[in-house]
C-alpha positions as CSV (number, residue, x, y, z in Angstrom):
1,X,17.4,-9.7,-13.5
2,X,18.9,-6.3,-12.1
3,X,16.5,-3.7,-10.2
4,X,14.8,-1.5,-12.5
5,X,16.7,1.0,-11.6
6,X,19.7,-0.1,-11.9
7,X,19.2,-1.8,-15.5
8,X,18.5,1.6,-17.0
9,X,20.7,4.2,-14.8
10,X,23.6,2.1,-13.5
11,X,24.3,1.1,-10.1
12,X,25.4,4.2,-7.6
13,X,24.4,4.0,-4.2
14,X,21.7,7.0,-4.3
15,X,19.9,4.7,-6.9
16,X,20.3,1.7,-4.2
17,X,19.1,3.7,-1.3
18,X,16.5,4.6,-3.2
19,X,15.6,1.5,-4.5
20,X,15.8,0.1,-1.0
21,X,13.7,2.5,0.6
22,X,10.8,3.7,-2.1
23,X,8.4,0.2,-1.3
24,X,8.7,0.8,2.1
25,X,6.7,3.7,2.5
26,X,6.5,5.0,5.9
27,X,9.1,2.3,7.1
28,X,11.8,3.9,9.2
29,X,15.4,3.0,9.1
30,X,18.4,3.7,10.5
31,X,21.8,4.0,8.4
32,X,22.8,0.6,9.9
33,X,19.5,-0.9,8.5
34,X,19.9,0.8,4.8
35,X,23.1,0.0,4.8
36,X,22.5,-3.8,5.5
37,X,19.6,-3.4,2.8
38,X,21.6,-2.1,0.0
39,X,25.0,-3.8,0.5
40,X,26.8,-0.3,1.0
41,X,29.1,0.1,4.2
42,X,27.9,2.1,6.4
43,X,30.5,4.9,5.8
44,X,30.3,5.0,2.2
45,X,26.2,5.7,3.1
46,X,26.6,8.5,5.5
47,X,27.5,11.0,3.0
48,X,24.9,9.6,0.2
49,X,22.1,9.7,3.1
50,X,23.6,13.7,4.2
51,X,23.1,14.7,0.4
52,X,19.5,12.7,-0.3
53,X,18.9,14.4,3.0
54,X,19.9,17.8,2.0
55,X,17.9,17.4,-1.7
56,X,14.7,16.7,0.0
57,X,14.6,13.1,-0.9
58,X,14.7,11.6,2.4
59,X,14.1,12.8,5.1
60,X,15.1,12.2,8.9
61,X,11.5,10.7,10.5
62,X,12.3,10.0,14.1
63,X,15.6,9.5,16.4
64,X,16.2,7.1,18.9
65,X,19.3,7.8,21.0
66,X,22.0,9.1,18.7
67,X,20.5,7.4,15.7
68,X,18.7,9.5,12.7
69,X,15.6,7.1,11.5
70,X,15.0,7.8,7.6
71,X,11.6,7.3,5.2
72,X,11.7,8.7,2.0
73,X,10.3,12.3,1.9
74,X,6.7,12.1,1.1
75,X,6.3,15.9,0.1
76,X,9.3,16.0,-2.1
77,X,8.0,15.9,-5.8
78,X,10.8,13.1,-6.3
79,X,8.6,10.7,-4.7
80,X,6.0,10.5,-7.5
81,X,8.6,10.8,-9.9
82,X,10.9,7.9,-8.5
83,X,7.4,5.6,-8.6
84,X,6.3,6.3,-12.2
85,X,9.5,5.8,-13.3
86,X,10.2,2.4,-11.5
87,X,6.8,1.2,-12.6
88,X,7.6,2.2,-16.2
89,X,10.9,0.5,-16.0
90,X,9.2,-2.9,-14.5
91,X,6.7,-2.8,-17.2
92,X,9.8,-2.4,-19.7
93,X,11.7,-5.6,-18.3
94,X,8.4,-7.5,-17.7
95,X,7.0,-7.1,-21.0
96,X,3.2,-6.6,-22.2
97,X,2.1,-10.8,-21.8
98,X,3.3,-11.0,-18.2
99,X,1.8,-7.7,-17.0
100,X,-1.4,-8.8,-18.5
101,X,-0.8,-12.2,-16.6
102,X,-0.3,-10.0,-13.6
103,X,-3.7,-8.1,-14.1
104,X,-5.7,-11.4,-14.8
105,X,-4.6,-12.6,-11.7
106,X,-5.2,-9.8,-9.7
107,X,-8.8,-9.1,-11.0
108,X,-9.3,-13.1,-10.1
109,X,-8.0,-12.2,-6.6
110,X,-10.0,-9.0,-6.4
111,X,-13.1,-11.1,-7.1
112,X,-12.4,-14.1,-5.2
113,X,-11.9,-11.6,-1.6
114,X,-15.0,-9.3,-2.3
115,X,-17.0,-9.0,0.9
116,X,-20.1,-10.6,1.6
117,X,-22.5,-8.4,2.3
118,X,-24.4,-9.1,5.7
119,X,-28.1,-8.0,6.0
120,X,-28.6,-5.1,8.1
121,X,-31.3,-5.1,10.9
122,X,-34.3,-3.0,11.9
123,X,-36.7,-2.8,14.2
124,X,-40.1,-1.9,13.3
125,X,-42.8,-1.9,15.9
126,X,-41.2,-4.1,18.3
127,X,-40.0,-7.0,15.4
128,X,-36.7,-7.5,14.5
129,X,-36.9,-7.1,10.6
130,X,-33.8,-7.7,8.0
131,X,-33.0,-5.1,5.2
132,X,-35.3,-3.5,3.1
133,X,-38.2,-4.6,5.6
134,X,-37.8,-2.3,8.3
135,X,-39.1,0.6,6.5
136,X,-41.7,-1.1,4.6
137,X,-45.6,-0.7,5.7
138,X,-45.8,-3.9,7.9
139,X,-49.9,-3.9,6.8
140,X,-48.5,-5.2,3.5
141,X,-46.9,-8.3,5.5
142,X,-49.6,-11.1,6.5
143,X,-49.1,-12.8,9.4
144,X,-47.4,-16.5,7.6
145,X,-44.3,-14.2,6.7
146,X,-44.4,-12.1,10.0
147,X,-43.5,-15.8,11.3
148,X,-39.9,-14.7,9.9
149,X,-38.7,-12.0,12.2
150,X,-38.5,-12.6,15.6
151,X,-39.9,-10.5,18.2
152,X,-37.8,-7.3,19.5
């Protein structure tokens, strides 16, 4: 299966650098790195990464020594743009069944990793209390359940 963008728009190596770098978010890399990550020698990259450079799509983060660090450029409107269109290209090569697959399984692991919620402690004339005690009127509490908090 070809990357989405490649399937639709062909396979120039603006699309790859993109392709390469849009998951990685923040993730900085140096032409050496993109170029190892997109199969595109490092001299046929410099002048792709000058012009993505130049249109605001990249963008030079950091540099170390004589080496220009690149992330893709977070306040270019391309950005949101390059991700709605990838997505709607993944949902057009995975198809409706297996994108539903992918939700069911999600949700499942969205339920599965909920936190557990852990009771909350108070204390309330000197006794340790547990949630939804602490500010109750400890006159309504007789003396078998105050057996149940221990003493601050």
């Amino acid at each position: 299966m070809s990357a989405p963008f490649e399937g639709l728009l062909g396979n120039s190596n603006e699309l790859k650098i993109i392709q390469f770098l849009l998951p990685l978010g923040s993730l900085e890399f140096n032409i050496s790195e993109i170029a190892r990550g997109t199969g595109v020698t490092r001299q046929t990259l410099e002048p792709v990464i000058r012009k993505l450079n130049k249109w605001h799509v990249i963008k030079i983060a950091s540099k170390h020594g004589n080496a220009n660090y690149y992330v893709m450029d977070g306040n270019s409107g391309f950005i949101e743009v390059f991700e709605d269109l990838n997505n709607r290209l993944i949902e057009q090569m995975l198809g409706e069944e297996t994108l539903e697959e992918i939700a069911m399984c999600s949700l499942e692991q969205h339920i599965k990793i909920q936190p557990i919620e852990t009771p909350t402690y108070g204390v309330k004339n000197g006794w340790i209390t547990a949630a939804g005690v602490a500010g109750e009127d400890w006159s309504n509490i007789n003396r078998s359940e105050r057996g149940n908090y221990a003493r601050a």
